[in-house]
VEXDREN-497953 format. One record per residue (C-alpha): residue in three letters; z, y, x. Coordinates in steps of 0.02 Angstrom, whole numbers, always signed. Each point is the difference from the previous one (the first is absolute). Example, Ala and Ser with C-alpha at 12.3 -4.5 7.8 and 13.67 -1.06 7.14 Angstrom:
BEGIN
<resn = ALA, w = +390, v = -225, u = +615>
<resn = SER, w = -33, v = +172, u = +69>
# end
This chain:
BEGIN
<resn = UNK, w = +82, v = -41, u = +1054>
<resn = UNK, w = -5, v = +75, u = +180>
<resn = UNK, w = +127, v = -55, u = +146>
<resn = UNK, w = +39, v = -110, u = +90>
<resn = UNK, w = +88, v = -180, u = -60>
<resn = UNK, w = -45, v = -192, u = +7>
<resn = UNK, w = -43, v = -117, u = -151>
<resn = UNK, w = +10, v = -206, u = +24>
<resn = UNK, w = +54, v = -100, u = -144>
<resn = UNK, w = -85, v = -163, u = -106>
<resn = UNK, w = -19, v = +5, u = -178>
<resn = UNK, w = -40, v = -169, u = -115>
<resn = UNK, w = +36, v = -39, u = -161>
<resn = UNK, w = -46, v = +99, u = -165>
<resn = UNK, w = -36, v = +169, u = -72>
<resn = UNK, w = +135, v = -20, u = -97>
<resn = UNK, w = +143, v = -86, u = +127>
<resn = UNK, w = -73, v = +46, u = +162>
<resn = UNK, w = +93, v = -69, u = +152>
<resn = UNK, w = -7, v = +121, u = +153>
<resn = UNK, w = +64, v = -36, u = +159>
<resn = UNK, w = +3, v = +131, u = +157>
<resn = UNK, w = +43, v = +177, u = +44>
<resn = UNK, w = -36, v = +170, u = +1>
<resn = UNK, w = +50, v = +130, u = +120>
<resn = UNK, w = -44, v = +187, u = -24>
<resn = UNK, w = +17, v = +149, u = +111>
<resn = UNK, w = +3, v = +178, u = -32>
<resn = UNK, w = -142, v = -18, u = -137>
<resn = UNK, w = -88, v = +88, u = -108>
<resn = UNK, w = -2, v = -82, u = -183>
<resn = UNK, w = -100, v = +53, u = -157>
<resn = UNK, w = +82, v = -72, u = -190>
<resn = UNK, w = -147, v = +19, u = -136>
<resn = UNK, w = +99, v = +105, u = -134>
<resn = UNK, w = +96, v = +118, u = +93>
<resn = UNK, w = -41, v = +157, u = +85>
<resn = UNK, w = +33, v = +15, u = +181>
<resn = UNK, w = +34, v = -143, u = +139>
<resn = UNK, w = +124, v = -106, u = +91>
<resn = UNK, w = +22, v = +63, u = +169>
<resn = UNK, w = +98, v = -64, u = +145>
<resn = UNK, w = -6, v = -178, u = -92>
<resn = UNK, w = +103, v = -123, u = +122>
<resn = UNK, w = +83, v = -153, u = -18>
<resn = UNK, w = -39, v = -203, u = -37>
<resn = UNK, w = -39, v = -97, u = -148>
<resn = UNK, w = +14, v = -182, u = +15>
<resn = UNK, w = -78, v = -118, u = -123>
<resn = UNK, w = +96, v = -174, u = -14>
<resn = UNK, w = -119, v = -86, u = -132>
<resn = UNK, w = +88, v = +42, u = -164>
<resn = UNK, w = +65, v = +155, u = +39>
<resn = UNK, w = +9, v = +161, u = +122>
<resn = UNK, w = +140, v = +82, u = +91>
<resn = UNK, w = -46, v = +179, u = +51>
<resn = UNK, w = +63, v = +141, u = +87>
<resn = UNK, w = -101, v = +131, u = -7>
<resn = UNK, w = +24, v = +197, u = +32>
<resn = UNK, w = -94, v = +133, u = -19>
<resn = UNK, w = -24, v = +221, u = -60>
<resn = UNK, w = -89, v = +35, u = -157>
<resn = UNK, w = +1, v = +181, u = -71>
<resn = UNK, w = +118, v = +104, u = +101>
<resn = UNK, w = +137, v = -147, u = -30>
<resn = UNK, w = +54, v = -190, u = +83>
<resn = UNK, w = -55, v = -161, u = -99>
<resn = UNK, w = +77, v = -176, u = +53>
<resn = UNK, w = -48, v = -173, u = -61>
<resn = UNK, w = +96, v = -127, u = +50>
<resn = UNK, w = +69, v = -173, u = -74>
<resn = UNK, w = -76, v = -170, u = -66>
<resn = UNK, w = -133, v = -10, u = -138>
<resn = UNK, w = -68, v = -160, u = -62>
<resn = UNK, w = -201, v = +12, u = +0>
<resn = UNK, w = -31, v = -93, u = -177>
<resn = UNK, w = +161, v = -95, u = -46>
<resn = UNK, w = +128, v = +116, u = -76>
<resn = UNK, w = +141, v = -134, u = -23>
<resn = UNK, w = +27, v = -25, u = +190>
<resn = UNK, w = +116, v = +148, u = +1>
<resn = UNK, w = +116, v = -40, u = -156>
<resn = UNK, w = +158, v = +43, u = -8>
<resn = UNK, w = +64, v = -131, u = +51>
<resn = UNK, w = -110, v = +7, u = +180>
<resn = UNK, w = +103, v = +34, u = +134>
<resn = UNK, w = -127, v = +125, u = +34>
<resn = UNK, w = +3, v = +105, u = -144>
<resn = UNK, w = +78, v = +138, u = +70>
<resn = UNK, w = -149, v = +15, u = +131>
<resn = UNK, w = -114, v = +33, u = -123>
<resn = UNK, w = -149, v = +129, u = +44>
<resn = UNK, w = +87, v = +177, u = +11>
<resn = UNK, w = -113, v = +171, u = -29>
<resn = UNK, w = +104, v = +145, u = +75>
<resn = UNK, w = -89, v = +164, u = +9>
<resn = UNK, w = +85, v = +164, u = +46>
<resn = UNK, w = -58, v = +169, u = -62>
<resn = UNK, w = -164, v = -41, u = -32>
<resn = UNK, w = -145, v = +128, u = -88>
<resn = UNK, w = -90, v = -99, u = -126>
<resn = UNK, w = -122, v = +40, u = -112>
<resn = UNK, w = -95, v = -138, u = -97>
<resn = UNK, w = -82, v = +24, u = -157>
<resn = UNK, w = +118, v = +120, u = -126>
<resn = UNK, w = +159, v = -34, u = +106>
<resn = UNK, w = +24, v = +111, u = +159>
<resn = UNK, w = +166, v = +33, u = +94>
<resn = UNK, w = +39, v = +105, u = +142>
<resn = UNK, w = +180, v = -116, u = +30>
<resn = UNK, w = -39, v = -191, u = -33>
<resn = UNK, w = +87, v = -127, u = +63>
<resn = UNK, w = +39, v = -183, u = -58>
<resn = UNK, w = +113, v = -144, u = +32>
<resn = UNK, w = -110, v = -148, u = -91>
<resn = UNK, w = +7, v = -161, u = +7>
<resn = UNK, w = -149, v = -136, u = -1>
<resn = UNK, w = +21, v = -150, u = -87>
<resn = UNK, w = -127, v = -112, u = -89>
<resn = UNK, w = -135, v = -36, u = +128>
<resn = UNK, w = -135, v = +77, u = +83>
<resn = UNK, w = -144, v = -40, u = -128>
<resn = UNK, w = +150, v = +52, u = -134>
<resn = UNK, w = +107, v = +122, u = +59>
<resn = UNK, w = +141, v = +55, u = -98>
<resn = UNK, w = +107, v = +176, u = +49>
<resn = UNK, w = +163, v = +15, u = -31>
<resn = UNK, w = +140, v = +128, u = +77>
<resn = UNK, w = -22, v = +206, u = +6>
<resn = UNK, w = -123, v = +132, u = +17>
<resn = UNK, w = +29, v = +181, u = +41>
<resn = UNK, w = -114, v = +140, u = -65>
<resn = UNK, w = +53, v = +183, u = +24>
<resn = UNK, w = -83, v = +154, u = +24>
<resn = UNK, w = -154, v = -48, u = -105>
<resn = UNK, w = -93, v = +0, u = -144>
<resn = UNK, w = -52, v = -132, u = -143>
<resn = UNK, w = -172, v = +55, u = -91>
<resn = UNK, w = -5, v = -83, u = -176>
<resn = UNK, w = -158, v = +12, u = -52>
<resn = UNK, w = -121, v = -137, u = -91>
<resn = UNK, w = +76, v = -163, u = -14>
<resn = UNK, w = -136, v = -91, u = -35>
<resn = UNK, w = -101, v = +73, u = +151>
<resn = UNK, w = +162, v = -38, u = +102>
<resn = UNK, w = +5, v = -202, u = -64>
<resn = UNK, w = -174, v = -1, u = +18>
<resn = UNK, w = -3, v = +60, u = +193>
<resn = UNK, w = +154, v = -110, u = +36>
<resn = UNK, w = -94, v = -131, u = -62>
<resn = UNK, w = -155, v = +26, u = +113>
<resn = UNK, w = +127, v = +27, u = +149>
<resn = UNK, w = +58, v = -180, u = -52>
<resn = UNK, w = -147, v = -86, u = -36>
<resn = UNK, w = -12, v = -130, u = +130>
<resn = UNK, w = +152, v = +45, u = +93>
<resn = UNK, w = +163, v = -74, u = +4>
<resn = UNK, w = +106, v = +56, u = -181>
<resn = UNK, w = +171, v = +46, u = +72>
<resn = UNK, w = +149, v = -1, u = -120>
<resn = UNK, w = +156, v = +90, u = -8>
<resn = UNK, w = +187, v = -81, u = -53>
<resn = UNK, w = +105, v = +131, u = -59>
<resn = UNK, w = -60, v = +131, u = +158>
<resn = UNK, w = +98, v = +153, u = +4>
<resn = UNK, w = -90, v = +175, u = +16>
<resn = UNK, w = +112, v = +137, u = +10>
<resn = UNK, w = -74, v = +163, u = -23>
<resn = UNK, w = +72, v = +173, u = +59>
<resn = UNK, w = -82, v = +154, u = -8>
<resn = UNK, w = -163, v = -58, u = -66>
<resn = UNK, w = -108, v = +64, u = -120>
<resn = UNK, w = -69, v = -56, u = -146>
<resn = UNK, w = -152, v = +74, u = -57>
<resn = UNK, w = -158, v = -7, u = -125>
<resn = UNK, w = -97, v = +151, u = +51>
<resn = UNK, w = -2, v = +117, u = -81>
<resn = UNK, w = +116, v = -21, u = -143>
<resn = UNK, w = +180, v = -33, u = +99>
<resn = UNK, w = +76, v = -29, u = +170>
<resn = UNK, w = +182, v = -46, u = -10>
<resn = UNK, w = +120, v = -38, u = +168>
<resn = UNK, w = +74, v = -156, u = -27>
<resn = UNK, w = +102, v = -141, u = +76>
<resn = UNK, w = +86, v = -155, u = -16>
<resn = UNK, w = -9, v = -191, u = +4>
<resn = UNK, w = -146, v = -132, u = -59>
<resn = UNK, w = +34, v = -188, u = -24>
<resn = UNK, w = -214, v = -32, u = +15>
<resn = UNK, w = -50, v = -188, u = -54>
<resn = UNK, w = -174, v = -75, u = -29>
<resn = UNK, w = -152, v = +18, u = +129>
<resn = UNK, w = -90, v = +133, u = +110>
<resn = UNK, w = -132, v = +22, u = -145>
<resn = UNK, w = +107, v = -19, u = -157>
<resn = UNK, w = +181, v = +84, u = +72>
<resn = UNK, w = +145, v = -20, u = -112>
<resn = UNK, w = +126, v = +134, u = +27>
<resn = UNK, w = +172, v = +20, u = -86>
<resn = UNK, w = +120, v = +138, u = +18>
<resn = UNK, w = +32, v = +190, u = -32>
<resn = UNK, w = -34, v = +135, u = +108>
<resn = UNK, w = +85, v = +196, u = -32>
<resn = UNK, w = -104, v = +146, u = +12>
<resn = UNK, w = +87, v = +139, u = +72>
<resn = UNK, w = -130, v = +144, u = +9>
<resn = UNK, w = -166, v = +36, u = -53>
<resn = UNK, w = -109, v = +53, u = -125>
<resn = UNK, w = -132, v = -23, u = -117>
<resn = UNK, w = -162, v = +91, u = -30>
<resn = UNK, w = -65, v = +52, u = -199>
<resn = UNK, w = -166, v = +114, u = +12>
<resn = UNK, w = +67, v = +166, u = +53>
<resn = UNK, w = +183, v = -47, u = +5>
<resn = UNK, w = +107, v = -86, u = +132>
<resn = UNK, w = +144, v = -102, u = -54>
<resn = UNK, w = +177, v = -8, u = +114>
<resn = UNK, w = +82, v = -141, u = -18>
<resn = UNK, w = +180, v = +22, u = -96>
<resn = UNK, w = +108, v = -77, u = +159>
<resn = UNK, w = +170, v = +31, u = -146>
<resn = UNK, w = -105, v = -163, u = -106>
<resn = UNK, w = -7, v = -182, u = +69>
<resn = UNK, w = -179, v = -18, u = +59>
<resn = UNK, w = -71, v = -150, u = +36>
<resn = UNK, w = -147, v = -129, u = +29>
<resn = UNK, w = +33, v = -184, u = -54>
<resn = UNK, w = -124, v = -137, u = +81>
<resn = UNK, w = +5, v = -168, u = -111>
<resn = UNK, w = -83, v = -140, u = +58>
<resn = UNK, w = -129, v = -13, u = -147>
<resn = UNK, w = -87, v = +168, u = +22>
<resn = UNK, w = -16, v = -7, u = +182>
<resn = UNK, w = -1, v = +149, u = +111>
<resn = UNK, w = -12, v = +114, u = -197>
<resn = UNK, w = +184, v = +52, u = -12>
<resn = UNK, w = +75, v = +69, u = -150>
<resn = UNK, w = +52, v = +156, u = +11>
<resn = UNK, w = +167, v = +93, u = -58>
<resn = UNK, w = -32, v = +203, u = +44>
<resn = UNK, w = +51, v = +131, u = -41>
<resn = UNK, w = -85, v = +182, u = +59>
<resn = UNK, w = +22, v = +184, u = -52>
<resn = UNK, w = -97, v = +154, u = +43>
<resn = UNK, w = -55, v = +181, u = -86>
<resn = UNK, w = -145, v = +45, u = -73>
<resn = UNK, w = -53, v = +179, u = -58>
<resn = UNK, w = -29, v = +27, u = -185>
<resn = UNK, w = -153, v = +97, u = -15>
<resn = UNK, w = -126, v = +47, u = -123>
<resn = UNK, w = -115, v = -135, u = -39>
<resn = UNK, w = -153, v = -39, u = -46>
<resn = UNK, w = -51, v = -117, u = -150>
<resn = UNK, w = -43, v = -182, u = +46>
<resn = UNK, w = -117, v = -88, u = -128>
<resn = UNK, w = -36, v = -177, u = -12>
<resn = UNK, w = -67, v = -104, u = -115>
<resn = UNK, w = +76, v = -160, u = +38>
<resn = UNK, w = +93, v = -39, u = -147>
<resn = UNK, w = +131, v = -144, u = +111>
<resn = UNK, w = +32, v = +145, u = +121>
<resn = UNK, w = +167, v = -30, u = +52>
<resn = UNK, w = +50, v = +165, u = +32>
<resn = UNK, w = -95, v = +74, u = -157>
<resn = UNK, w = -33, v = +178, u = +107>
<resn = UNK, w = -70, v = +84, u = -141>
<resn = UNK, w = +185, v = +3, u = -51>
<resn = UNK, w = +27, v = +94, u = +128>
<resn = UNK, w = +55, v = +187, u = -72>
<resn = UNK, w = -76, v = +149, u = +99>
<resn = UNK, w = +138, v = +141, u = +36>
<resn = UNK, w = +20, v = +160, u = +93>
<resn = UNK, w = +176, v = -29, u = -8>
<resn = UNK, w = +90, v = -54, u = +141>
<resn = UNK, w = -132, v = +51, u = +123>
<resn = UNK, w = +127, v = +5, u = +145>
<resn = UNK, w = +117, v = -138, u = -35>
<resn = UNK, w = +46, v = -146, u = +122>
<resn = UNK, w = +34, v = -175, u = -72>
<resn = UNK, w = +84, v = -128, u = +49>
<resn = UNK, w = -84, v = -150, u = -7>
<resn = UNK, w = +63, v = -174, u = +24>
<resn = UNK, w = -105, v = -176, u = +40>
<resn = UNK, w = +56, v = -174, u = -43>
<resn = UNK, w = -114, v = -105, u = +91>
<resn = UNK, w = +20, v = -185, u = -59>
<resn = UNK, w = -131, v = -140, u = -2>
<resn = UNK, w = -60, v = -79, u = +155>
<resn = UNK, w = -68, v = +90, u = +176>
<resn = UNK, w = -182, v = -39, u = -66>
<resn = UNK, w = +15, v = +40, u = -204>
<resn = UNK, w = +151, v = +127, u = +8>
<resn = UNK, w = +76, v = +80, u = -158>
<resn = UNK, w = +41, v = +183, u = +10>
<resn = UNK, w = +115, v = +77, u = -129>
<resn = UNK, w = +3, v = +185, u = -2>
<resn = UNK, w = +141, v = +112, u = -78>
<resn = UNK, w = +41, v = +189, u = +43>
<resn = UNK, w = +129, v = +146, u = -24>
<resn = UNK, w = -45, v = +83, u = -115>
<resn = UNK, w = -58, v = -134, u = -89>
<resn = UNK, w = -179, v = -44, u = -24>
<resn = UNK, w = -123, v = -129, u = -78>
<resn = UNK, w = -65, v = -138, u = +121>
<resn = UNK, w = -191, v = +96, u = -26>
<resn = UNK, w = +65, v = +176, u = +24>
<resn = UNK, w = +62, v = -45, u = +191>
<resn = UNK, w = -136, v = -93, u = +42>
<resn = UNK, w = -103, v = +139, u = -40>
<resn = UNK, w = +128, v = +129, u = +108>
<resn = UNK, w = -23, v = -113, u = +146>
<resn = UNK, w = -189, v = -18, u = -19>
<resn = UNK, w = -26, v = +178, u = -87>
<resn = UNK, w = +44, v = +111, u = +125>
<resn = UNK, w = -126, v = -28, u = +134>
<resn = UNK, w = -140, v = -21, u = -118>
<resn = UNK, w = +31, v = +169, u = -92>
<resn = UNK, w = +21, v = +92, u = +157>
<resn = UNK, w = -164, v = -58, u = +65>
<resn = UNK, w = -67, v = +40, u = -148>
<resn = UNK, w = +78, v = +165, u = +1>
<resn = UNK, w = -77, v = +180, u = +40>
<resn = UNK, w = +138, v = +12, u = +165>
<resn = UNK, w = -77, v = -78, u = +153>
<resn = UNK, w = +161, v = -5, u = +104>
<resn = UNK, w = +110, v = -86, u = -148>
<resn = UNK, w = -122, v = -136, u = +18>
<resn = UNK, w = +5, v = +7, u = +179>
<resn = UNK, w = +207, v = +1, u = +19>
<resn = UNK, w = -17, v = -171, u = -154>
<resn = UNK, w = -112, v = -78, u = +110>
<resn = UNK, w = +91, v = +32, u = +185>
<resn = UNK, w = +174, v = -26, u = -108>
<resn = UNK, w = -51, v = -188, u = -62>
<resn = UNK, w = -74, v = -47, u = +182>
<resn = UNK, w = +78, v = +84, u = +162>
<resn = UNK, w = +168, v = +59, u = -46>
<resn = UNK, w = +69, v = -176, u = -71>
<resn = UNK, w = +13, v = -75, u = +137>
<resn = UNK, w = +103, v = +152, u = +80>
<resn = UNK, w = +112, v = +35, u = -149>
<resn = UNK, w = +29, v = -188, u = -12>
<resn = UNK, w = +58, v = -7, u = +178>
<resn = UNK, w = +116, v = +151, u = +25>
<resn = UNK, w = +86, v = -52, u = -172>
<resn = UNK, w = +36, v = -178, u = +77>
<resn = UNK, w = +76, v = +94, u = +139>
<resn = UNK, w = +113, v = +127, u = -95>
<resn = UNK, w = +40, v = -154, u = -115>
<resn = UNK, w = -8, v = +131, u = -158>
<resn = UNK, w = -42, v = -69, u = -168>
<resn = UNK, w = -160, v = +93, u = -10>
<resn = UNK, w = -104, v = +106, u = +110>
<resn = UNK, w = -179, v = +87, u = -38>
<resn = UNK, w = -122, v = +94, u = +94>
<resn = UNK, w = -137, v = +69, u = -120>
<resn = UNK, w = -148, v = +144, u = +27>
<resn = UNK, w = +21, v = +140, u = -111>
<resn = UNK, w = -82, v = +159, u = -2>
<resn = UNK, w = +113, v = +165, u = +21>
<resn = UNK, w = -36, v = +190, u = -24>
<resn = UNK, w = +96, v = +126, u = +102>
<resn = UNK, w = +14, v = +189, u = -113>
<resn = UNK, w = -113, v = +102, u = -2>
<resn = UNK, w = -146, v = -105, u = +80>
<resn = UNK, w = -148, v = -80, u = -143>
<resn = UNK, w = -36, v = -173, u = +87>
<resn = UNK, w = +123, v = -138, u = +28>
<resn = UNK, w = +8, v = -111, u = +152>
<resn = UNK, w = +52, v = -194, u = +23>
<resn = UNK, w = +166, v = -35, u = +70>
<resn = UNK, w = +112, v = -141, u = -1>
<resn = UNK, w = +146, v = -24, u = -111>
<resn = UNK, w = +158, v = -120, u = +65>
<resn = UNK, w = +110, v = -48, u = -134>
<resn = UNK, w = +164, v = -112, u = +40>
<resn = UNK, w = +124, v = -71, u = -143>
<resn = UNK, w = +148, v = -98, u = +11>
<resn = UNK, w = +68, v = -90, u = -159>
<resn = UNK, w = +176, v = +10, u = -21>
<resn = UNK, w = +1, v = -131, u = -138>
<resn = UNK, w = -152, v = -66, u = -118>
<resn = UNK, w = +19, v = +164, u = -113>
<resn = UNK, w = +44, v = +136, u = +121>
<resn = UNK, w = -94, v = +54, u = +168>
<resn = UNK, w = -2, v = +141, u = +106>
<resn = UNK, w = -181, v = +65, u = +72>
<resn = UNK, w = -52, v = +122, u = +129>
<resn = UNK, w = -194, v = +77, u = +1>
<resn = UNK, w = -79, v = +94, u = +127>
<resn = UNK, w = -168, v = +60, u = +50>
<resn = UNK, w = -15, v = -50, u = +204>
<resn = UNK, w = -141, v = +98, u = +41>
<resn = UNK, w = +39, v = +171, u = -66>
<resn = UNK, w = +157, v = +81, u = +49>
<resn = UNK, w = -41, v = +129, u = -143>
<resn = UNK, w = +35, v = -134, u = -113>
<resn = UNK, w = +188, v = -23, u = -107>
<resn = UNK, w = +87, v = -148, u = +35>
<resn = UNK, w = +64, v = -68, u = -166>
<resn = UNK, w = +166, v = -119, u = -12>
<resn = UNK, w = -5, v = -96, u = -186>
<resn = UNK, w = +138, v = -111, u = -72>
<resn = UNK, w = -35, v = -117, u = -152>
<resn = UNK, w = +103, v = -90, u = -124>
<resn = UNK, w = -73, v = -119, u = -149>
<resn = UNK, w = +128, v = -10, u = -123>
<resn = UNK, w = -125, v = -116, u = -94>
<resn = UNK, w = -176, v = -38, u = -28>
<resn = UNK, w = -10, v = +150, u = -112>
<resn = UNK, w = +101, v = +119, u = +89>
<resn = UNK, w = -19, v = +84, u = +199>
<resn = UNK, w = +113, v = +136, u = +60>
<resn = UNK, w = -110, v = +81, u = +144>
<resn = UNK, w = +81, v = +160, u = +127>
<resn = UNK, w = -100, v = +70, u = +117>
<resn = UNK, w = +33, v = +103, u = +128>
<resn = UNK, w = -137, v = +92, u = +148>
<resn = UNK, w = +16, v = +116, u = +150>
<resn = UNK, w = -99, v = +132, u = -88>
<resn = UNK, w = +156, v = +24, u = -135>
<resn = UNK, w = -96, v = -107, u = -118>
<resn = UNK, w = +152, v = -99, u = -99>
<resn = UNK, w = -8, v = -80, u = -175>
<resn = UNK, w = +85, v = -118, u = -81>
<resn = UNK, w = -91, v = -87, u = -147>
<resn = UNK, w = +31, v = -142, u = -130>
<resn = UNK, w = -146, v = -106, u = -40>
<resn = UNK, w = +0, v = -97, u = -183>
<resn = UNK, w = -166, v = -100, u = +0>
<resn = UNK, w = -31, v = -133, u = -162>
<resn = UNK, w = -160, v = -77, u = -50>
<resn = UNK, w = -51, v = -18, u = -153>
# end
């Protein structure tokens, strides 16, 4: 602590009911809290001890933003504030405005809180509303996570929480590097500082989740949400839904020898056929945050093992290929274009936009050369959708307009239509047997 201020007060009594007597006066300090980042600066105001409790009213900056702490707070007996105390309604207020926080997995760019202390000093107990926007929750190991809580509390005072609000907007939720979903909404959190209790649903309104070579979109037309219960903690369960394309490609076999393999990939048929073909491939993601379930179905339609080997095949046959640049447009594709495409089809609000390498040949010339393909699709309804594909890079390229309609899981009417006077209108019957 650095300033300048004045201390002179009397303490007797016990550890446990302590009776302090005396005042404290602070100016335009400098204050240092073990467990979060940054300081108070420009601490001023009085605290003034009157045995069994403390009145304060302190201001100060912290992060960019303006905290205040002002009210009554008993120092060990909780009761002396009841209800019925005519000075209940002075209990200890916490008002911070637009704070930047960032302790342990929670940061927030926009925090601010109107809480209320009751309890005591040696037992605090939080109560009112918390703010966090513009941030990010990291779920990661919850055991590591209890554990370190627990080693923050360990000989510390346990603060509690009675039915504190946190309302969350434009955070996001993520376990790196499977999802990262935008959520917000409203948490009733009970329980303690080291085993928190939340309760309450929170809508996820963009994002997208991550499957080897694949990224997920979320499907905004499908009720997406995280539900918090107070038995699993900060593990919500999870009610997703996500779409996305992957190519079907030539593949190679996958053996294993695990005879419980869930999967079973040497079921798995090997075909030429289809070698350009885009899927459509849908994610139900159930299960908890930590131990999610993922569904997969496509259009066509296709085992649960032949997808996962689409999404995983295709970068591991095209580094394994005889074509150095396929394996260099699979590799940039999955890694610094997702975050682009991603982006721009947030912006355009379309139902699906793609940037992908691909390799092109222009007439007449032997070697190829890696451009960049942008394709944009809007779905008119869950069977019919209207596409536009164009090569960015090269203006020697056709653009090529598409329009699809399933009439059902067997059947696809497909038309066609590019700037070079390429047309073609096709039906597509496809059953396994």
């Amino acid at each position: 602590m650095d300033g300048k201020g004045s201390i002179n007060i009397r303490a007797n009594g016990t550890f446990r009911d302590p009776k302090i007597a005396g005042k404290m006066v602070i100016d335009n300090a400098k204050v240092k809290v073990a467990g979060l980042p940054g300081d108070f600066t420009q601490v001023q105001g009085t605290v003034d001890f009157t045995r069994d409790r403390l009145i304060s009213n302190i201001t100060s900056n912290f992060s960019e933003g303006k905290l205040a702490l002002t009210g009554i707070l008993p120092i060990s007996n909780g009761n002396l504030l009841a209800v019925d105390s005519p000075e209940y309604q002075q209990a200890l207020a916490i008002n911070a405005d637009k704070l930047k926080l960032n302790i342990r997995d929670i940061s927030s760019d926009n925090f601010n809180t109107r809480v209320i202390v009751r309890g005591s000093l040696l037992a605090p107990v939080l109560t009112g509303e918390v703010a966090l926007g513009d941030g990010r929750f990291l779920i990661g190991d919850e055991a590591a996570n209890n554990t370190q809580l627990a080693n923050d509390t360990t000989n510390s005072v346990e603060v509690a929480f009675d039915r504190l609000a946190v309302k969350l907007q434009n955070m996001q939720v993520t376990r790196f590097p499977l999802f990262n979903f935008l959520s917000e909404g409203t948490l009733i959190v009970n329980g303690t500082l080291s085993n928190p209790q939340p309760e309450g649903r929170i809508n996820i309104s963009r994002g997208q989740f991550n499957a080897i070579s694949t990224r997920f979109r979320l499907d905004r037309a499908y009720e997406n949400f995280a539900e918090f219960k107070p038995s699993q903690g900060l593990n919500p369960s999870l009610n997703v839904r996500v779409t996305g394309a992957v190519a079907e490609i030539t593949r190679v076999p996958i053996s294993s020898n695990r005879p419980n393999d869930l999967f079973r990939p040497n079921e798995v048929p090997v075909s030429n056929l289809g070698a350009q073909r885009t899927l459509r491939v849908q994610a139900s993601v159930t299960g908890t945050a930590l131990v999610p379930d993922i569904r997969l179905s496509s259009s066509p339609p296709r085992s649960q093992a032949e997808i996962i080997a689409l999404i995983g095949g295709g970068i591991l046959q095209q580094q394994g290929g005889s074509d150095p640049s396929s394996a260099l447009a699979s590799f940039a594709g999955s890694t610094v274009l997702t975050f682009l495409q991603d982006s721009i089809g947030d912006a355009l609000n379309i139902a699906e936009f793609n940037l992908s390498p691909v390799t092109t040949k222009t007439q007449g010339s032997g070697t190829g050369t890696l451009g960049l393909s942008a394709e944009a699709a809007i779905d008119v309804s869950n069977s019919f959708s209207i596409a536009l594909q164009r090569i960015i890079n090269d203006s020697t390229q056709p653009t090529n307009f598409s329009v699809r309609y399933r009439v059902d899981p067997n059947i696809l009417l497909r038309g066609n239509y590019g700037t070079n006077s390429n047309t073609g209108i096709s039906i597509e019957y496809e059953n396994r047997f």
